[in-house]
N, C-alpha and C positions, 0 to 999 in steps of 0.2 A: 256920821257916816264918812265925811271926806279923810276923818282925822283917823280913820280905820284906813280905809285904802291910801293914804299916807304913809301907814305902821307901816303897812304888808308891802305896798310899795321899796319903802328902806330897807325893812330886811331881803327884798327879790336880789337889790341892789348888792345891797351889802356881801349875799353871797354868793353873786353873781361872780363881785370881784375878788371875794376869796377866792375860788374857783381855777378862778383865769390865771390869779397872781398864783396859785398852785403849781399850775400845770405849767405857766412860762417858766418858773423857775426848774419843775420838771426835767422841761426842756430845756434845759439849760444846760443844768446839771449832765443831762444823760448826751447830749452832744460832743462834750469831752470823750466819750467815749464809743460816739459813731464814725465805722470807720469810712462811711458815706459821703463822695464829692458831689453833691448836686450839681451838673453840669448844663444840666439843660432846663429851659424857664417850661413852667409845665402849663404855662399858656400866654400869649402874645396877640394883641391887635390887631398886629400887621401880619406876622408871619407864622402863628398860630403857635409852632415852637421855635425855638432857636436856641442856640449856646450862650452863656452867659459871659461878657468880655473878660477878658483877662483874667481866668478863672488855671487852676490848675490841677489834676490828678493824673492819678495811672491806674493803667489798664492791665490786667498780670492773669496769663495762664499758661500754662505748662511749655507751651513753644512762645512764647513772649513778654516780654515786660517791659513796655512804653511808657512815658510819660506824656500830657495831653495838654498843653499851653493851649490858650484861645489869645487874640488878638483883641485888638479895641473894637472889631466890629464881630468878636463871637466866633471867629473859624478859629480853625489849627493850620494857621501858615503865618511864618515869620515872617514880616514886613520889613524892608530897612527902607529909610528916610528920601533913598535917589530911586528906589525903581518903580515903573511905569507900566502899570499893564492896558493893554486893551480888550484882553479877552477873559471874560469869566466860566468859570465851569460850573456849574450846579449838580451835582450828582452822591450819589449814600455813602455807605461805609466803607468803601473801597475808594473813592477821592478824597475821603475824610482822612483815609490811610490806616485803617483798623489794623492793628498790631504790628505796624511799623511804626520806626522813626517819621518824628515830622520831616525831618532831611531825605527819608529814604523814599517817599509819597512819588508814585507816578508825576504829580503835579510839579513837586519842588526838581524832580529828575529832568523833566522838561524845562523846568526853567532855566537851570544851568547851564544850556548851551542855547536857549531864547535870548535874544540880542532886547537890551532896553528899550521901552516902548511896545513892546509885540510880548511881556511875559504873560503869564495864566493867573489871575486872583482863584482861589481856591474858594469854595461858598458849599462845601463837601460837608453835609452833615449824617448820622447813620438813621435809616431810616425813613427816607426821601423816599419818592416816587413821582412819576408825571403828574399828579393830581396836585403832590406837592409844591411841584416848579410850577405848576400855571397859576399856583395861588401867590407865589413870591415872585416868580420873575420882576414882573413890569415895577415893583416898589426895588430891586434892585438895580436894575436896568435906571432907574432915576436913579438912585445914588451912584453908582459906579462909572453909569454913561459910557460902556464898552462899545467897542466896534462888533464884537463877534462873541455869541457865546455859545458856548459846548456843553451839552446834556446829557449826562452820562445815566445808563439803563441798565438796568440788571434782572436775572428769570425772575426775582419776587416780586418784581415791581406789580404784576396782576393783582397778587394779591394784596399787597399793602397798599394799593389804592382802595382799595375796599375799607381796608382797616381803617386809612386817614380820612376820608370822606363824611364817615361818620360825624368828624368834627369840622363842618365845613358847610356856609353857603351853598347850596347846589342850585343852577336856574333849572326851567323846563328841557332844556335842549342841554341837562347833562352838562356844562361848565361852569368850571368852578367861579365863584363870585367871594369868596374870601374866609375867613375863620367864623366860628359860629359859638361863640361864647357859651359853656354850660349854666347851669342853676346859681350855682356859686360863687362863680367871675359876675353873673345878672346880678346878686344879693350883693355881694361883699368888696366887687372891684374888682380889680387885676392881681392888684398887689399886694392886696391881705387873701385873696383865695390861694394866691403862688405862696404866699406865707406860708397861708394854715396844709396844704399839699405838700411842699418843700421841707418841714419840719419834721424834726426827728422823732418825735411820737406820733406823728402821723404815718411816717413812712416805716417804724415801727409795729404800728398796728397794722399794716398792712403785709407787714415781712409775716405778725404771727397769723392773719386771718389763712394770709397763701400756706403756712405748714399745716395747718387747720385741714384745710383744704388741698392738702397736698399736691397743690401746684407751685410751678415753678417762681421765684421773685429775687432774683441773682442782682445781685452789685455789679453795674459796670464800671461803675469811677470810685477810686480809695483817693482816700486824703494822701496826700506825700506823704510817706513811713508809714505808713495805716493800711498799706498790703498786705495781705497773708504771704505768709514766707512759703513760695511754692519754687519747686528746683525744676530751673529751666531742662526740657532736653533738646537734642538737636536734630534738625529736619530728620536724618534717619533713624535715630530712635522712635520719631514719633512716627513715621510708616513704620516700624515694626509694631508698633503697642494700637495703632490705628486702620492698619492696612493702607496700599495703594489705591488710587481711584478705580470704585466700581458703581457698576448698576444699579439701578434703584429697585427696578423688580417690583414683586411685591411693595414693597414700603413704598412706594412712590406717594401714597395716601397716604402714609403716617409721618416716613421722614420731614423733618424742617418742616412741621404743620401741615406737610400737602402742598405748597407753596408751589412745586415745579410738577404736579398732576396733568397740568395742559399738555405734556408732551404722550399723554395716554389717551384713550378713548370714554377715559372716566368720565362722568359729570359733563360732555358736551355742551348745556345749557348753561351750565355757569361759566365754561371758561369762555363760550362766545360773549355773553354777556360782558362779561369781564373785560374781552380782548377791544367788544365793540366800544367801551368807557375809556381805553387808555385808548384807543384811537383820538378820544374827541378831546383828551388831554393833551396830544400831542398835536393834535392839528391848532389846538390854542393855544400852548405856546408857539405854533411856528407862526398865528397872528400879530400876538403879539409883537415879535422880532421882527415879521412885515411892517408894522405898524411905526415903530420905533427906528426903521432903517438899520435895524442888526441883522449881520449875518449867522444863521446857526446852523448846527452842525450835530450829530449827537454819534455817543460811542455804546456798542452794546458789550454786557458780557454778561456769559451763559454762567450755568449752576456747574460745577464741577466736574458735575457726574456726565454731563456732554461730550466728556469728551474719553469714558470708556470706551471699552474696545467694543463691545455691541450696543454703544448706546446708552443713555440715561435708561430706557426700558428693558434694556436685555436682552430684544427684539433682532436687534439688526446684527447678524452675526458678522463679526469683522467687518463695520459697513466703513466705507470712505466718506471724508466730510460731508457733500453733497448727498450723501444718503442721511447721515443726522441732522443734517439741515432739514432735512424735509419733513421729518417729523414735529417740526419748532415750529410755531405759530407763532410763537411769539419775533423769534429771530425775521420769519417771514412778513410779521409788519411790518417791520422795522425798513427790511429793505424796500420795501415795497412804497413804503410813505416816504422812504430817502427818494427812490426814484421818481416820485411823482412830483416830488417837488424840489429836485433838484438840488438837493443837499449832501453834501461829505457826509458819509457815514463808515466811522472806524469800528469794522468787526471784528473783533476781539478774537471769534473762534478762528478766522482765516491767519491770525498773524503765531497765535498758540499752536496751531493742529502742530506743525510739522517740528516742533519742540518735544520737550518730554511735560506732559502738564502735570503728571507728577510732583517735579521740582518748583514747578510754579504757586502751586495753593499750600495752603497748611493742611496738612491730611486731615487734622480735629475740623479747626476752625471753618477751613474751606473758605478763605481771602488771601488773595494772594500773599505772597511774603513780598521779602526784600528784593529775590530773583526777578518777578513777575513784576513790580512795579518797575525793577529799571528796565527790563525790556519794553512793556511798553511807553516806560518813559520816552526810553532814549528814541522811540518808533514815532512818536506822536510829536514830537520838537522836531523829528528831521522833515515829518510831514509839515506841518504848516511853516519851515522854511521854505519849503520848496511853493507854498502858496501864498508865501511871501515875497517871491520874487518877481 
């Protein structure tokens, strides 16, 4: 009997590892010809995700094509060997600098006229939210040990705290208590689940299940030369082929997933819910920063469509800031928890209205460009000189 289940034993073995030596080699083979940078660790300990250090790709669509260095601690900001910062920023794809130069980043724009000792670390990944930073903060706050840090906010944020949370310790009282390892990472570890996820037959079969399925599952990062060759056009071409900023209208439920709904009377109950969870997110990061003896500070900015002429809704005929403010709940926390606790807070729509916001976003994309990061670059260095004095 043992010398049976021996046999079957060897052979389970045997083509166990035929199998595996199959499919690595597979994978091997078929990674030559993935034009795929995996940029981001598709699960993390500490910080649930993050970029991968010194990691390289580009990002390429019709108004842009960037290249995407990461640093030794995983961001896109170039370090050089003398300078000093004291203040970190944590905020999404807009600090990270989504389709611009790493040089042309709100972040780096401020830095160049930030005096040594006072510059901004950049910790800008896409896809943050409050839920996000109160899970990272405090584990960077020990590493970087800043005086001050800045939390940059944007309309999705409601919702992709919903999204991230999923993957996330939650206590009773709704704060976040850290990453929450799935099935996989429980069975297999960190490092062989980020394996078997990160691989090219993996993320293969997952490209054919979503055409299957005809859902979306789009490339953000190409290998260097492994872009599709797409012909840039220039901001005005692409308001013509995209239009200028309008209304949501209708679509306010469909466009960008729903994402900026709150500013309707749609769904009430969710977006209180909602609004009432990034309150407790932000009230613990500003714990934390109590706790730590940092000073913090956060920046908002609206969905694009804020800033037509009646409104993201369509609603407010020719209305004046203060009239589309009032329809923002979200903007309305914002200042509301600034005020109560005494914190800088740089609103984004005050410093845009009297611009043309047009020129500011990508009409597709809807992230600012190059225009829009240096002004608020150059806006955000002059301020905290002036709070540096």
């Amino acid at each position: 009997m043992k010398k049976i289940f021996y046999s079957i034993g060897k052979k389970f073995l045997f083509y166990f590892l035929f199998l595996l030596c199959n499919l690595l080699v597979a994978n091997l083979i078929l990674s030559f010809f993935d034009p795929e940078q995996v940029m981001v660790k598709s699960y993390d300990e500490d910080y649930l995700f993050i970029m991968y250090p010194n990691k390289e790709g580009e990002v390429v669509s019709e108004e842009y094509k960037t290249n995407v260095l990461t640093n030794d601690f995983g961001f896109r900001q170039k370090l050089l060997p003398d300078e000093i910062f004291d203040t970190l920023i944590l905020g999404d794809s807009f600090t990270e600098g989504w389709g611009v130069d790493e040089s042309e980043s709100f972040v780096s724009v401020a830095n160049e006229s930030l005096p040594n000792g006072n510059k901004i670390r950049n910790l800008g990944i896409h896809g943050a939210s409050p839920a996000f930073y109160a899970l990272q903060l405090e584990k960077h706050i020990e590493n970087f040990k800043p005086k001050k840090v800045i939390i940059q906010l944007f309309d999705n944020d409601l919702d992709d705290n919903d999204k991230l949370t999923v993957f996330m310790k939650v206590a009773d009282n709704r704060s976040i208590l850290g990453p929450k390892p799935n099935i996989s990472v429980k069975i297999l570890g960190e490092t062989l689940s980020n394996g078997i996820k990160e691989s090219t037959l993996y993320r293969l079969g997952k490209r054919i299940s979503a055409a299957i399925n005809k859902q979306p599952n789009t490339i953000l990062y190409y290998k260097p030369g492994k872009a599709p060759k797409i012909e840039l056009i220039s901001h005005e071409e692409s308001i013509q082929k995209y239009g200028s900023i309008q209304p949501l209208g209708d679509e306010i439920s469909s466009k960008y997933g729903g994402q900026f709904e709150f500013y309707s009377d749609i769904n009430p109950e969710l977006w209180k819910k909602r609004l009432d969870n990034n309150l407790i997110y932000l009230n613990q990061i500003f714990e934390i920063c109590q706790s730590k003896n940092v000073e913090l500070s956060l920046i908002y900015i609206p969905a694009k469509e804020f800033y037509a002429k009646d409104g993201i809704t369509g609603k407010l005929l020719n209305s004046s800031l203060s009239k589309k403010l009032e329809i923002n709940p979200h903007s309305r926390q914002i200042t509301s928890f600034c005020e109560k606790n005494r914190l800088t807070c740089y609103n984004t729509t005050e410093i845009f209205y009297s611009k043309n916001p047009n020129e500011i976003y990508f009409p597709y994309d809807a992230h600012w460009n190059t225009k829009g990061h240096r002004i608020f670059g150059n806006f955000l260095s002059d301020s905290l000189k002036k709070e540096y004095r």
